[in-house]
C-alpha positions in Angstrom: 0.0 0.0 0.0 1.1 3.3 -1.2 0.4 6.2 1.4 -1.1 10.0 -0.2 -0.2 13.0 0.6 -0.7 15.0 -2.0 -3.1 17.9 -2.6 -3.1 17.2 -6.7 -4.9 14.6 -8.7 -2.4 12.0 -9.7 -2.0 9.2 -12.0 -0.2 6.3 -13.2 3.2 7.5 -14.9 5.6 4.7 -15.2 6.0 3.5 -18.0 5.3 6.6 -19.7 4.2 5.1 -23.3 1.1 2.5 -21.6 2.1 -0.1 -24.5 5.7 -0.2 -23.7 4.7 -2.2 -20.3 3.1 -5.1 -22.4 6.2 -6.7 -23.0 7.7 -5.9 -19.8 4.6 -7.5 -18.4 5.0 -10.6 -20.6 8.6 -10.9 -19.9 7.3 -10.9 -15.9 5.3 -13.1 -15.6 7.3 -15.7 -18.5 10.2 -15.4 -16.0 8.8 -15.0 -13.0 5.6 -16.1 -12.2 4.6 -17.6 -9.0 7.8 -16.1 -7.4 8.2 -14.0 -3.9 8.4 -10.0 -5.3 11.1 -8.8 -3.2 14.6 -7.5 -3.6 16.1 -10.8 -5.4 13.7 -10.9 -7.8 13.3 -7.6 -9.0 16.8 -7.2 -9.2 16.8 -10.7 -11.6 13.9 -9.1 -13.4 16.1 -6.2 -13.8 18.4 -8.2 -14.9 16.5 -10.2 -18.0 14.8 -6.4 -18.6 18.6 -5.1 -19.2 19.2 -8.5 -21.7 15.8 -8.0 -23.9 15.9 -6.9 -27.2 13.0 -4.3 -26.5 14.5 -2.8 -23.8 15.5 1.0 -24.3 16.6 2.1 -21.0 20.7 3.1 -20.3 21.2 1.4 -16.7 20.3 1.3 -13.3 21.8 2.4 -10.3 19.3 0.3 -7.9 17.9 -2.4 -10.0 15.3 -3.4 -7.4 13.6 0.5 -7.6 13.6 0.4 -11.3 11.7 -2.8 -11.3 9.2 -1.1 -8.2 8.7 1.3 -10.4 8.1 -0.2 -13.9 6.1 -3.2 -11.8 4.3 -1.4 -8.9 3.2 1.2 -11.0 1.1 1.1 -14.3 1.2 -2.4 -14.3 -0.2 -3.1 -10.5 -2.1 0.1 -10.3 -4.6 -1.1 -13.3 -5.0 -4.3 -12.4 -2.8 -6.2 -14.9 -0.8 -7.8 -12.1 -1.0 -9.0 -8.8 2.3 -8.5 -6.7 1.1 -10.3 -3.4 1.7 -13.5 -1.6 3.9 -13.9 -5.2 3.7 -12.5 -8.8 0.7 -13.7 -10.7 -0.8 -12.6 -14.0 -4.6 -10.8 -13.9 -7.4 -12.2 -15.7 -7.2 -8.8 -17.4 -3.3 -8.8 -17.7 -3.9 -12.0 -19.1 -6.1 -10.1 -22.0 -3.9 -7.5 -22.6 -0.9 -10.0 -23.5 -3.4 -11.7 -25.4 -6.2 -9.3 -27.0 -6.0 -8.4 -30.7 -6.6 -4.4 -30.1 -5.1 -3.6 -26.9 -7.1 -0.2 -26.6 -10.1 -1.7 -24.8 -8.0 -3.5 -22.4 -6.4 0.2 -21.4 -9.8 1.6 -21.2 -11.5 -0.8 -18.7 -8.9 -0.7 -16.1 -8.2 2.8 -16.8 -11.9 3.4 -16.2 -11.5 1.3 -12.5 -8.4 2.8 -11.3 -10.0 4.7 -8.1 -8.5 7.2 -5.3 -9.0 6.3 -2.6 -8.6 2.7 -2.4 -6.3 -0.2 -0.9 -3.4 0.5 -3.2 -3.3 4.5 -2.5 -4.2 5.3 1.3 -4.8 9.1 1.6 -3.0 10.2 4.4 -3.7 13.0 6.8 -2.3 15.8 5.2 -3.6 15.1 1.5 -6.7 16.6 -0.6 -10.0 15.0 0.3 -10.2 12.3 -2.7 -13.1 10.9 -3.9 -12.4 10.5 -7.5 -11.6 7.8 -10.6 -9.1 10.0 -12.5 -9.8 9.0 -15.9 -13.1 8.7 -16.4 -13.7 12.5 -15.2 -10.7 13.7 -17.0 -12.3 12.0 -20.2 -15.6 13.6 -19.2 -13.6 17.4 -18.8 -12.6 16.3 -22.4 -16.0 15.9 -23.4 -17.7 18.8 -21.7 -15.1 20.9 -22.5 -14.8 19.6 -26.5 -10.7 20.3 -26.6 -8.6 20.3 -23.5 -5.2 21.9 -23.9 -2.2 20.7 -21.9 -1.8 23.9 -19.6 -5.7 23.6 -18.9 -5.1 19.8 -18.0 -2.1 21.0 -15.7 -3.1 23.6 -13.9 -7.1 22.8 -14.1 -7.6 19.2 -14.3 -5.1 18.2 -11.7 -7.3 19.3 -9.0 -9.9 17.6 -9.6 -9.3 15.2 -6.7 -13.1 14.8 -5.7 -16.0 14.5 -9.0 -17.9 16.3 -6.7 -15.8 19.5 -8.0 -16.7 18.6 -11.5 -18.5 21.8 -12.1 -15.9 24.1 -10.1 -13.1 22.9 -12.2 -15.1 23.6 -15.7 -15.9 27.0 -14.4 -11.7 27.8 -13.6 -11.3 26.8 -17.1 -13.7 28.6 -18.9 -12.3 31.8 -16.4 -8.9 31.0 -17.5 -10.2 31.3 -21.1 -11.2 34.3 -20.8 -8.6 36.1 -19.1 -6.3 34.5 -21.3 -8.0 35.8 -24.4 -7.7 39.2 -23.0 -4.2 39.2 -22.5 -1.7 41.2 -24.6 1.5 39.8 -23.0 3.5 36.9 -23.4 1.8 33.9 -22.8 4.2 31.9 -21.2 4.4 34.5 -18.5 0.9 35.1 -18.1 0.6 30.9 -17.7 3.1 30.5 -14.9 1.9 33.5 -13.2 -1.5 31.5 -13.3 -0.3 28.4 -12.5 1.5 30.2 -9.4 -1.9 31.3 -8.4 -3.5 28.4 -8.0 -0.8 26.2 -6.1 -0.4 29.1 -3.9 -4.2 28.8 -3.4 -4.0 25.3 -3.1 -1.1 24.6 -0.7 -2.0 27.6 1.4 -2.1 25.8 4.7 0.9 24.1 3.8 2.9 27.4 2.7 1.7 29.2 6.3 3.1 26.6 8.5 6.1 27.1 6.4 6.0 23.2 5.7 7.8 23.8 2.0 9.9 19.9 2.2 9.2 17.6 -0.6 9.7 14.2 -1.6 12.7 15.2 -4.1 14.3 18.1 -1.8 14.8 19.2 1.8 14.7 22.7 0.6 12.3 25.0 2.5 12.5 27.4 -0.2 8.9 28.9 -1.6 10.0 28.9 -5.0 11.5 25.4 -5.4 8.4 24.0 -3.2 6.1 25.6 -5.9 8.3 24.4 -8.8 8.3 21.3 -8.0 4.5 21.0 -7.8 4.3 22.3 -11.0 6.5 20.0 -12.6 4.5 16.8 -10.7 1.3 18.3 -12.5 3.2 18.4 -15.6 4.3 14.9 -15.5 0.8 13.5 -14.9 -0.9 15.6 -17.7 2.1 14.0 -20.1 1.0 10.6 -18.8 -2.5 11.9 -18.9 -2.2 12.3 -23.2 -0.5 9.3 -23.2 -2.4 7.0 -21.5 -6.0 8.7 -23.1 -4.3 8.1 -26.5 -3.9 4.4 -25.7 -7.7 4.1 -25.5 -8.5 5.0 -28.7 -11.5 7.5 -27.9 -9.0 10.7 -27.2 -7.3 11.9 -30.4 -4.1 14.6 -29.4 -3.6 17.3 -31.3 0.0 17.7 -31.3 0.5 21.4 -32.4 -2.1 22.5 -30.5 -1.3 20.8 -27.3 -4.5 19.8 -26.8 -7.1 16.8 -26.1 -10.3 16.0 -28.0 -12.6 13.3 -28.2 -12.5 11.3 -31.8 -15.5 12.3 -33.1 -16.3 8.5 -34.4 -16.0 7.5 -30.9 -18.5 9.7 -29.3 -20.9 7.4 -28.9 -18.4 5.6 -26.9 -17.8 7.9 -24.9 -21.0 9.1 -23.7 -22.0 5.2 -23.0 -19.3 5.5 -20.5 -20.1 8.9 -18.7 -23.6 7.6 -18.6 -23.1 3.7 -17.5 -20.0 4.6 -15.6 -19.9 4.9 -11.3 -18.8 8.4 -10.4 -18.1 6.9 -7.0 -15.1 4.6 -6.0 -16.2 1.0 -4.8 -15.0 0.8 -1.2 -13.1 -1.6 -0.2 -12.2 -3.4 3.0 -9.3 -5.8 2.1 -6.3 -5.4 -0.6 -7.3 -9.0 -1.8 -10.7 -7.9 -2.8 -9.9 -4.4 -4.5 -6.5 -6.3 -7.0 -10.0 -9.2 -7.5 -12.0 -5.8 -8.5 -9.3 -4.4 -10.6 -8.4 -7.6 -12.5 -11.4 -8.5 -13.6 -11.4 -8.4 -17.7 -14.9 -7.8 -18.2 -16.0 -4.8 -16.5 -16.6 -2.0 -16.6 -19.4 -2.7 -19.3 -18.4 -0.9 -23.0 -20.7 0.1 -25.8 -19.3 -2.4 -27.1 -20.2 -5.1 -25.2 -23.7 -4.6 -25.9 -24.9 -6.2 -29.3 -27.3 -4.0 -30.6 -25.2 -0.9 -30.2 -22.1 -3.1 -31.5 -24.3 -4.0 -34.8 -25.2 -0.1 -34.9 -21.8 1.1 -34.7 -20.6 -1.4 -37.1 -22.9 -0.3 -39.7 -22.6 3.0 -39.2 -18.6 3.3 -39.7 -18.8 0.2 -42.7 -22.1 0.7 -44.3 -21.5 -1.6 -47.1 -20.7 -4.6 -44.4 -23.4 -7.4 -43.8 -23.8 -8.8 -40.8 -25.3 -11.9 -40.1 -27.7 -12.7 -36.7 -26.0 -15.3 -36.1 -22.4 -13.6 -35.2 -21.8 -14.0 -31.8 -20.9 -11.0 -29.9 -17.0 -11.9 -29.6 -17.1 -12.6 -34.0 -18.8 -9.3 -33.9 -15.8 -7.6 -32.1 -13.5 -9.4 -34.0 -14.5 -7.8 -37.2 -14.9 -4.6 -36.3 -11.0 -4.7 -34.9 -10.6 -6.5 -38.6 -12.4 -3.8 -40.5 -10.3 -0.9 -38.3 -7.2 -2.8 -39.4 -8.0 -2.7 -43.0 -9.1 1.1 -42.8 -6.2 1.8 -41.4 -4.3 0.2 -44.0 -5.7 1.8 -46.9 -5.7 5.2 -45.1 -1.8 4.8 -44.6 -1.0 3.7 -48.4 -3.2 6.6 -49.7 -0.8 8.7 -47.3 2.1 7.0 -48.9 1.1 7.5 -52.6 0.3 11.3 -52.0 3.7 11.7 -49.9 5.4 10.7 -52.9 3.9 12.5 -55.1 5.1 15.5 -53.0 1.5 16.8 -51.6 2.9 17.3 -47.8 6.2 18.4 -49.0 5.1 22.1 -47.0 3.8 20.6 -43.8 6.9 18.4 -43.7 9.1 21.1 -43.4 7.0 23.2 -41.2 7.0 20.7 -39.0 10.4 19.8 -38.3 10.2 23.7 -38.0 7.6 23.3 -35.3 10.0 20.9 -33.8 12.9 23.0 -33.6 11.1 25.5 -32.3 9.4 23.2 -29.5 6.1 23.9 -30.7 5.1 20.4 -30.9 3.7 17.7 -27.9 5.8 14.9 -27.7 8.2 15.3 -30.3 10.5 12.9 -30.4 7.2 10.3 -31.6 6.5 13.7 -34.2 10.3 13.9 -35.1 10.3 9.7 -36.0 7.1 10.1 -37.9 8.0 13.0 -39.8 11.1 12.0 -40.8 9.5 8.7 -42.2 7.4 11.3 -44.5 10.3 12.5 -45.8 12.3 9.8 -46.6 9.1 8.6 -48.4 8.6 11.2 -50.3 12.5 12.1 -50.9 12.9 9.0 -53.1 12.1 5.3 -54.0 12.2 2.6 -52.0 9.9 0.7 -49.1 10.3 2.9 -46.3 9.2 1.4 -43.2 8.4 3.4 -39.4 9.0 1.3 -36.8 6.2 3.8 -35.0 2.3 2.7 -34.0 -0.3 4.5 -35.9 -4.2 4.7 -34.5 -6.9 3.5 -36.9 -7.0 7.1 -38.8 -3.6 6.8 -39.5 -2.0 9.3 -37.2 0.9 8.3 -35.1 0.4 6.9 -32.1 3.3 5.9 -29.7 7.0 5.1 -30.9 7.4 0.9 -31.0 9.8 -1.6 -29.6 13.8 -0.7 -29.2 15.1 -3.4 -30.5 14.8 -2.1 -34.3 15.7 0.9 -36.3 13.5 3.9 -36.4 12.8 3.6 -39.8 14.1 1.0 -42.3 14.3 2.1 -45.7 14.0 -1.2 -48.6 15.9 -0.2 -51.9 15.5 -3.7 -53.3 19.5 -4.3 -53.4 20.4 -1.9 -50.3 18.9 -0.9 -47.2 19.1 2.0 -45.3 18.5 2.4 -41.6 17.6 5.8 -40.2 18.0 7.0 -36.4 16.2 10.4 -35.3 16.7 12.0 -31.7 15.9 15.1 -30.5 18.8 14.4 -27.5 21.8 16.5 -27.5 25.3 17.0 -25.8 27.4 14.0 -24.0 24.1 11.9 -23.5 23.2 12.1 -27.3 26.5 9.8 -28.0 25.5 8.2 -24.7 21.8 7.0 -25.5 22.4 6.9 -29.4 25.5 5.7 -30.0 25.9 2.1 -29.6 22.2 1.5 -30.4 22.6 3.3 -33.9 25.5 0.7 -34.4 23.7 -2.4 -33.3 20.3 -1.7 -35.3 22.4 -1.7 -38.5 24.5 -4.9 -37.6 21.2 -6.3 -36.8 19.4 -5.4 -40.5 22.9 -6.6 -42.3 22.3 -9.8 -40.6 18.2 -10.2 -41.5 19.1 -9.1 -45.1 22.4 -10.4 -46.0 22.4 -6.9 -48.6 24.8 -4.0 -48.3 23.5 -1.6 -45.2 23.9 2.2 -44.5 23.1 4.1 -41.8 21.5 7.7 -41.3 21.2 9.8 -37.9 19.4 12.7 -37.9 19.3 15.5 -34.7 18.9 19.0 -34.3 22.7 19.1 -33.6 25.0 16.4 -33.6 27.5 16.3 -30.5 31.2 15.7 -31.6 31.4 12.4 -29.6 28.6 11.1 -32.0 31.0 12.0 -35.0 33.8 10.6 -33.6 32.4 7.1 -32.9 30.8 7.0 -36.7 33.5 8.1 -38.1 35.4 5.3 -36.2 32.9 2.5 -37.6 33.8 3.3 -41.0 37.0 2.0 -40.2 36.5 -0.7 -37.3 35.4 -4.1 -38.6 33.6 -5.3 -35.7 31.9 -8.7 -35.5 28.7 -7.4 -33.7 28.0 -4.8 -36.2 28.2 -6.6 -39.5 32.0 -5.3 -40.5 32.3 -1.6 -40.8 29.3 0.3 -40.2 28.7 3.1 -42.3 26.8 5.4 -40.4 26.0 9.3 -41.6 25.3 11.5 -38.8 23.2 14.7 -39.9 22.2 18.0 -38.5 18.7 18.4 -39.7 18.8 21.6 -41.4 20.9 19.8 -43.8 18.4 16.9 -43.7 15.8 20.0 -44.8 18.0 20.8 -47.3 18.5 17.4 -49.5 14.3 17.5 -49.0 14.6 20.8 -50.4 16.6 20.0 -53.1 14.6 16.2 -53.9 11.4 19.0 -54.0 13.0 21.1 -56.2 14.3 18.7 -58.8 12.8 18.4 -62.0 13.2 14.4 -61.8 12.6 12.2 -59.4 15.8 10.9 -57.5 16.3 7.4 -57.5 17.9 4.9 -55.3 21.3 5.2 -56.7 21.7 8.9 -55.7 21.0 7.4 -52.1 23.9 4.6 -52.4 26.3 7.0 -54.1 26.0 9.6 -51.0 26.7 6.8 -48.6 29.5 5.6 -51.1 31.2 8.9 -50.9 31.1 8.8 -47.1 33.1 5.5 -47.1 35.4 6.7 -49.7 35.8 10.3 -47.6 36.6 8.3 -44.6 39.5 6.7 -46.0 40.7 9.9 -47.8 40.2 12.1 -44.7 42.8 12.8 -41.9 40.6 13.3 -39.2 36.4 12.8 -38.2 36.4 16.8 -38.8 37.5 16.7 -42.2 35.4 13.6 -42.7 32.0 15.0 -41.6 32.4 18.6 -43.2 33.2 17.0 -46.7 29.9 14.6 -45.9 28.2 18.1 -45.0 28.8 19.5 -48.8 28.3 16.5 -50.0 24.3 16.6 -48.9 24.0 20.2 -49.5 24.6 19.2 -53.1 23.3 15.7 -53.0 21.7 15.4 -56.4 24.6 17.1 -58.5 
C-alpha cells in the first residue's frame, strides 16, 4: 500500500508510453511467475529487462527501484498484475498479452483505477479524494470539446473529488477568458497563473512554512512551488499518453491539446452515462487487486450487441452482418475492418507523400519541432522523418512507430529495431532520429545506432547504411561514426557506415529532392553513402570527414 499526501490529482506514470509495459509484463510473468516479489527478484527481473531486445533504458543504479517502479506502477495500479503472496498474472493482464486491439483492455482498467482505495491510502495531510481519474478527466474532455495541456495542468489536476466537477469547468472557462484578454507573453501570463492556484492550493501548507518535498529538503517557496508544477506536468504527459492508448481521445500535437475522436462519441458518452462516479470501497487489498483484474467490467458500448451491430454499420455501411455472429465474431470484425481502414488510409498517405503533396507541412514541422512547438516530439520527429524519406525518393520505407486507426501516429514501438528502415530492393538504409543533445546524445544513441544496422545486415544479407538525424549532432557522436567506417567489428556486420546529420541539412536534401525536375532514384542514395566511405579513407581526421559529408548533402543530387 502506497500512502497520499498530496493535494493534486495524480496518475499512473511509469512507464510513460502505456504499450511499452506489455512486454515488460510478458517478460514478468514468462520469468517469473509464482515467485516472492522482493529484492532478489526484482533485481533478476532487472536483470532479463537489461538482456531483452525491447529494452530501451541506459542502466540502473538500484535495479530493485527500477523494477518497483516499472512493476508497482502502471502495471499493478490497473490491475494487470497481482504482486502479493507472489507474482501472478490478472485475468485482465492476461487479455492485454493476449487481446488483438489492446485499446479496450487500457480503457477498462483505466476506467477502474480509483482514489482512494487499498493500493493508494490518503494520508492526513492530503486533498480530500473521492475520485476515478480518468473517467472524469475524459468527461472534462467531453464537456469541454478540446482540452489543452496547460488547462489539464493547472485545471484538471485538481480535480481530486468528481464532486468539484462543475468548479473545475468554471476555472477553465475563467482561465479562457482572461487569457484571451491578455496582450503579453503567454508563457508569462501561464506561470503566473499556475503560481496562483498552487499558492491557493497549498496555502495551509505554505503558512506553516512546511515547504519539504519528496525530491528536496529545501524549505525554499519557490522550489516548493516548482516542483508542484512540474509533478502536474508529468501527470498531464501521462494523462495524453495513456487517453491516447484508448482509442476514444485523439491529441492534437500542435495544439497541445485533447479532443474526443468524433467517431467514438458514442463511446464515450455510453461511459459517462453507464460509468460509477463513485469509487467502490473496499475493506481488504485481496478484494480491491479481485475488483481491478477482472477483464470484463466496466461494461463498454461495445459489449452490448445491438449498439455493437449499430456502430458497425454505421462506420462500414457496405458490411453485412449476419444474426447469427456472436458478440466476440462481432468484435473481431470490427477490430478487422479498423485494421483494414487503417491500412488503406496509410498507403493513400504514402502514394500522396510521394507524389510531394505534404512536402510544405513536412518542413513546417520539423520547423515546429525546432522551435518546441510540438507535444511529444520525439514520436512527431520519427514520424515525420519517415514522411520524408518517403517522399525524398524510392524505396519501401518502413516506421518502426504505432499508428491509431486514422492513421495518425500513435506511440514510438519496440527498441530493438531501427527507427525507420528504408527497402531499396539491393540496399537498405537504416535511419536513427533523436531530439537528444550533448554528451548523452553519443551516450543514448551511439551504440544503439550501431547495433540496429548490424542487426538489418544480418536479416538481409544486402549492403547496409546508416542515417542519424538531430537538431545538432555532438562531436562524440561523429567521432564514434567516423570510427565504424573504419573498425570491422563482429557485432555490427564489418564496418558500419553510419552518416550523422544535422537536420537543417536533412531540410536541405528534402529541399533539393522538391525542387528537382526528376525524381531521385535509389542510386543517388547509395552514391551519398558511397562517398562517405570513400571520404573516410581519404580524410585525416572525423572533422575533415564529416564537413566534406556536409557539402556533400548540401549538393546531393549534382
Amino acid at each position: 500500500m502506497a500512502s497520499v499526501s498530496s493535494q493534486l490529482l495524480f496518475l499512473t506514470t511509469s512507464p510513460r508510453t502505456p504499450e511499452k509495459m506489455v512486454a515488460e509484463i510478458a517478460l514478468l510473468i514468462e520469468q517469473f511467475n509464482g515467485l516472492v516479489w522482493n529484492k532478489d527478484s526484482q533485481t533478476a527481473f532487472m536483470k532479463a529487462l537489461r538482456e531483452a531486445d525491447f529494452y530501451q533504458g541506459i542502466g540502473e543504479n538500484d535495479p530493485s527501484f527500477s523494477a518497483r517502479d516499472r512493476i508497482n506502477r502502471a502495471p499493478k495500479s490497473l490491475g494487470f498484475v497481482t504482486l502479493k503472496p507472489n507474482i501472478q498474472l490478472t485475468p485482465a493482464g492476461q487479455q492485454l498479452l493476449s487481446a488483438k486491439r489492446k485499446d479496450e483492455v487500457f480503457l477498462r482498467q483505466m476506467l477502474k483505477f480509483q482514489i482512494p482505495s487499498p493500493y493508494h491510502k490518503p494520508t492526513e495531510k492530503a486533498a480530500y479524494f473521492c475520485v476515478k481519474p480518468y473517467l472524469e478527466l475524459l468527461r472534462l474532455v467531453r464537456t469541454l470539446g478540446t482540452l489543452k495541456f496547460d488547462e489539464l495542468q493547472i485545471f484538471g489536476m485538481q480535480l481530486t473529488d468528481y464532486h468539484k466537477f462543475d468548479n473545475i469547468v468554471e476555472k477553465i472557462e475563467i482561465f479562457r477568458e482572461e487569457k484571451a484578454k491578455h496582450n503579453g507573453n503567454y508563457r508569462k501570463f501561464k506561470a503566473e497563473y499556475l503560481r496562483q492556484e498552487l499558492s491557493s492550493i497549498f496555502h495551509e501548507r505554505i503558512s506553516k512554512g512546511d515547504l519539504k518535498t519528496r525530491e528536496s529538503d529545501s524549505k525554499s517557496l519557490n522550489k516548493f512551488l516548482d516542483t508542484q508544477a512540474s509533478n502536474m506536468r508529468d501527470y498531464a504527459d501521462a494523462c495524453f499518453r495513456y487517453f491516447r492508448a484508448t482509442g476514444l481521445v485523439a491529441v492534437s500535437h500542435v495544439g497541445k491539446s485533447l479532443s474526443i475522436v468524433p467517431e467514438r462519441t458514442a463511446d464515450v458518452d455510453y461511459i459517462l452515462k453507464n460509468t460509477s462516479r463513485e469509487p467502490v470501497v473496499f475493506s481488504k487489498e485481496n478484494e480491491y487487486a479481485d475488483y481491478l483484474g477482472k477483464a470484463e467490467t466496466p461494461k463498454l458500448l461495445t459489449d452490448n450487441r445491438q449498439l455493437l451491430v449499430k456502430k458497425i454499420k454505421t462506420d462500414f455501411p457496405n458490411i453485412k452482418i449476419s444474426e447469427k455472429s456472436s458478440l466476440f465474431e462481432l468484435k473481431d470484425l470490427l477490430a478487422d475492418l479498423l485494421e483494414k481502414r487503417k491500412k488503406a488510409t496509410l498507403s493513400s498517405q504514402i502514394t500522396k507523400l510521394k507524389d510531394y503533396c505534404f512536402y510544405d507541412d513536412i518542413q513546417n514541422t520539423f520547423e515546429q519541432i525546432k522551435n518546441n512547438k510540438i507535444y511529444d516530439a520525439p514520436l512527431i520527429m520519427e514520424w515525420n522523418t519517415w514522411r520524408a524519406m518517403t517522399m525524398l525518393d524510392g524505396g519501401d520505407i518502413k516506421a518502426n512507430i504505432k499508428f491509431d486507426d486514422y492513421g495518425n501516429p500513435l506511440s514510438t514501438a519496440s527498441g530493438n529495431m531501427a527507427d525507420i528502415i528504408c527497402d531499396y530492393g539491393d540496399f537498405y538504409v537504416s535511419v536513427e532520429v533523436t531530439l537528444s543533445a550533448g554528451q548523452r546524445q553519443y551516450e543514448t544513441e551511439g551504440e544503439p545506432v550501431s547495433r540496429h544496422l548490424g542487426k538489418l545486415k544480418t536479416s538481409t544479407n544486402k549492403p547496409c547504411y546508416g542515417l542519424f538525424v538531430a537538431p545538432t549532432i555532438h562531436d562524440a557522436c561523429i567521432s564514434h561514426f567516423y570510427l565504424l567506417h573504419h573498425l570491422n567489428i563482429v557485432l555490427y556486420g564489418g564496418t558500419s557506415t553510419i552518416i550523422p546529420l544535422p537536420l537543417n541539412i536533412f531540410q536541405k536534401m528534402i529541399e533539393d529532392s522538391y525542387k528537382a525536375d526528376y525524381v531521385p532514384n535509389p542510386q543517388q542514395v547509395k552514391d551519398f553513402f558511397e562517398f562517405s566511405n570513400l571520404m573516410a579513407k581519404k580524410s585525416g581526421n572525423e572533422k575533415e570527414w564529416h564537413e566534406k559529408i556536409i557539402n556533400r548533402a548540401l549538393n546531393w543530387l549534382h
